[in-house]
PLY file of the C-alpha trace (Angstrom):
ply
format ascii 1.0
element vertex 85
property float x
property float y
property float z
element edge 84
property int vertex1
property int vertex2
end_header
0.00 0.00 0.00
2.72 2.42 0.69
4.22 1.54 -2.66
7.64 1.86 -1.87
10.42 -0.80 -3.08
12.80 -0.49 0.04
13.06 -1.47 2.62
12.47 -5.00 1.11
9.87 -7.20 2.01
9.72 -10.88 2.36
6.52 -12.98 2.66
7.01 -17.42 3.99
4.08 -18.99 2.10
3.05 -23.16 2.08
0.69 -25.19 1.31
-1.15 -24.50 4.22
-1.10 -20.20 3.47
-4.67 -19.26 3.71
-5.91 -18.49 0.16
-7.01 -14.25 1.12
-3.86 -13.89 2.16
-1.78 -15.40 -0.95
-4.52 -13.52 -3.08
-3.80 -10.40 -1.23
0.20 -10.19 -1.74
-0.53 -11.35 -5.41
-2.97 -8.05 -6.17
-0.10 -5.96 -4.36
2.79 -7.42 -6.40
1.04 -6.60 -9.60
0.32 -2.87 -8.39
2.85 -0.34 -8.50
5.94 0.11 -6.32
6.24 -2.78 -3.33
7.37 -5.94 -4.79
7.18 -8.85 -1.87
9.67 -11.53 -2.10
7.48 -14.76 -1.83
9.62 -18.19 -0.19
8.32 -21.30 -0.40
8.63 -23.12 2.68
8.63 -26.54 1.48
11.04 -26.06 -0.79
13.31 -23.87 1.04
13.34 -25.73 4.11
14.44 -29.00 1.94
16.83 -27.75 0.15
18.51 -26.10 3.66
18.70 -29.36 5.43
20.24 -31.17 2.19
23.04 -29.20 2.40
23.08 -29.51 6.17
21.27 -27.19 8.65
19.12 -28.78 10.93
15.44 -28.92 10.31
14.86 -26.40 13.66
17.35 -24.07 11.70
15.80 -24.66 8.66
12.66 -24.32 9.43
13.24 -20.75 11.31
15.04 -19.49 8.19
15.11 -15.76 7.13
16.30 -13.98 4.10
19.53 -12.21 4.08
19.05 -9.16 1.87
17.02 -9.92 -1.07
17.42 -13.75 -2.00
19.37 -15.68 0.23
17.65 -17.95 3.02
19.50 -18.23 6.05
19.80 -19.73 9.52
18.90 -16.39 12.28
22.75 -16.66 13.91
24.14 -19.32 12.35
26.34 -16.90 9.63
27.98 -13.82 8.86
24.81 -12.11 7.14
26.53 -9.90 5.20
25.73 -11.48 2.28
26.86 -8.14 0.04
29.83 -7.04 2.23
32.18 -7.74 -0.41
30.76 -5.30 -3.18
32.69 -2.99 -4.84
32.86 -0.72 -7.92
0 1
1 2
2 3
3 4
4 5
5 6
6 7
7 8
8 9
9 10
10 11
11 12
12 13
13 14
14 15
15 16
16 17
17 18
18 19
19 20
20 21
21 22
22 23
23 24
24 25
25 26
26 27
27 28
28 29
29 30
30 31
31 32
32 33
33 34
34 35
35 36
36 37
37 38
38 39
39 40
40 41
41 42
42 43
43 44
44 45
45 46
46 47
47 48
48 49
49 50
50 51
51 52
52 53
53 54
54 55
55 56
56 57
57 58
58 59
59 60
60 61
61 62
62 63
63 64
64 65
65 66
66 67
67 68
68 69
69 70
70 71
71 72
72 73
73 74
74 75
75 76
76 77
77 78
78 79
79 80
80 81
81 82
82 83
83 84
């Protein structure tokens, strides 16, 4: 609604995500300006404990700037640190 792109914003959906509110980040990623990340769960939370975090860490997973799902404390989190021009 405010229809800005920053800060970014992140929305954890699953099978489970009741269908109003799926239908309501839909309608505000097709209007202008905000842009909500949507992470699949299921997927997300497989793919973290194949390459090794636990399923409590995986489950409790945020994203680290704009794309990358993380363990909360379990990394640096500075995912861009190393940019440069």
């Amino acid at each position: 609604e405010l229809r800005m792109r920053q800060p970014n914003f992140h929305v954890r959906i699953h099978k489970n995500t009741p269908k109003a509110f799926y239908d309501e980040v839909i309608r505000i990623n097709f209007g202008p300006g905000s842009a909500p990340a949507m992470y699949n769960d299921e997927i997300i939370i497989e793919s973290m404990t194949d390459i090794g975090y636990s399923l409590e860490d995986a489950r409790n997973y945020v994203a680290i700037g704009c794309v990358e799902p993380t363990a909360p404390g379990k990394t640096l989190a500075s995912t861009d640190a190393a940019m440069y021009n």
